[in-house]
N, C-alpha and C positions, 0 to 999 in steps of 0.2 A: 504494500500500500504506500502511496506517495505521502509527500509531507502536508500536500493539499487536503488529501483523502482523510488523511486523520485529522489534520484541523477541521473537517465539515463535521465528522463524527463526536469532534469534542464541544463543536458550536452545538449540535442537536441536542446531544444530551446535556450542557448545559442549558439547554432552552426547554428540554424536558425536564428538568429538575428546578425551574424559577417557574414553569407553571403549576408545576404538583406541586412548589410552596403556597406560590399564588393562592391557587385552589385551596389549599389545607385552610388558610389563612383568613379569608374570605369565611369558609363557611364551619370553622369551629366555636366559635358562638352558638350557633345554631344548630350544633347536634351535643355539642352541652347544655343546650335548654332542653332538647330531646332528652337525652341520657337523664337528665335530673326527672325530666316530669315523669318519666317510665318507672322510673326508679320510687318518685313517690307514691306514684299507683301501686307499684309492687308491696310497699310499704303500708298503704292507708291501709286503719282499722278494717275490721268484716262489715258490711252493710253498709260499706258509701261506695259508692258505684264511682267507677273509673272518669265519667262524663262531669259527675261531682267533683272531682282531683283535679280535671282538668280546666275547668270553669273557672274554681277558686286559684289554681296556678296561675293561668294565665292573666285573670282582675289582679291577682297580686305584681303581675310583671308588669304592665299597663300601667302600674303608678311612677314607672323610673321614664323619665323622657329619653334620657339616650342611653345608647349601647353599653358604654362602658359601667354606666352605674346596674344594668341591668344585668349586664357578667358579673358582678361585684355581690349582688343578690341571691344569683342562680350558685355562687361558689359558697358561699355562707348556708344556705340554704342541702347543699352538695356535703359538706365539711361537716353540717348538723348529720344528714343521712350517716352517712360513712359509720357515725360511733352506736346506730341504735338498729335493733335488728325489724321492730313492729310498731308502729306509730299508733300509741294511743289516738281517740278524737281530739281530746284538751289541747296535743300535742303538734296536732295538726291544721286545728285552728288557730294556735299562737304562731306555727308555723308561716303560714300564707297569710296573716293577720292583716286587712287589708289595710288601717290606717297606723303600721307598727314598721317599722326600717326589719332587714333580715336580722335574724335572730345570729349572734355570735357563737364562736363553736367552742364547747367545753372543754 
């Protein structure tokens, strides 16, 4: 292979590897609000329905106006899951608390 041939191969694959950052980059916010909301479905008490989870999730994200204060919510929120295996109700609604900043992680 020429010296031309591999600089096109080292342009591609760098040009392959700033879009898959790109890409990462772009849409990891948004499958870390995923990941959290599933995760607290998994979690909520027996008898609240998942559509329940989801409603009050999402009214609770809908108070942060931009992105970054809304990552900052969904990681607190993320850091509280992590240490508890079953979410009581009390626990869940102090959780997504609609008029309350995210809860801090123990």
């Amino acid at each position: 292979m020429t010296l031309r041939g591999r600089m096109r191969v080292m342009g591609a694959l760098i040009a392959a590897a700033l879009a898959v950052y790109g890409t990462a980059k772009f849409y990891s916010p948004s499958l870390m609000i995923y990941v959290t909301e599933q995760t607290l479905i998994q979690k909520s008490p027996t008898g609240i329905s998942p559509e329940t989870v989801h409603q009050q999730y999402h009214a609770y994200l809908s108070l942060f106006p931009d992105l970054e204060s809304r990552v900052e919510a969904v990681m607190a929120v993320s850091q509280y899951l992590e240490k508890i295996q079953q979410l009581r109700p009390q626990e869940l609604d102090r959780l997504l608390k609609i008029n309350q900043p995210a809860p801090e992680a123990k």
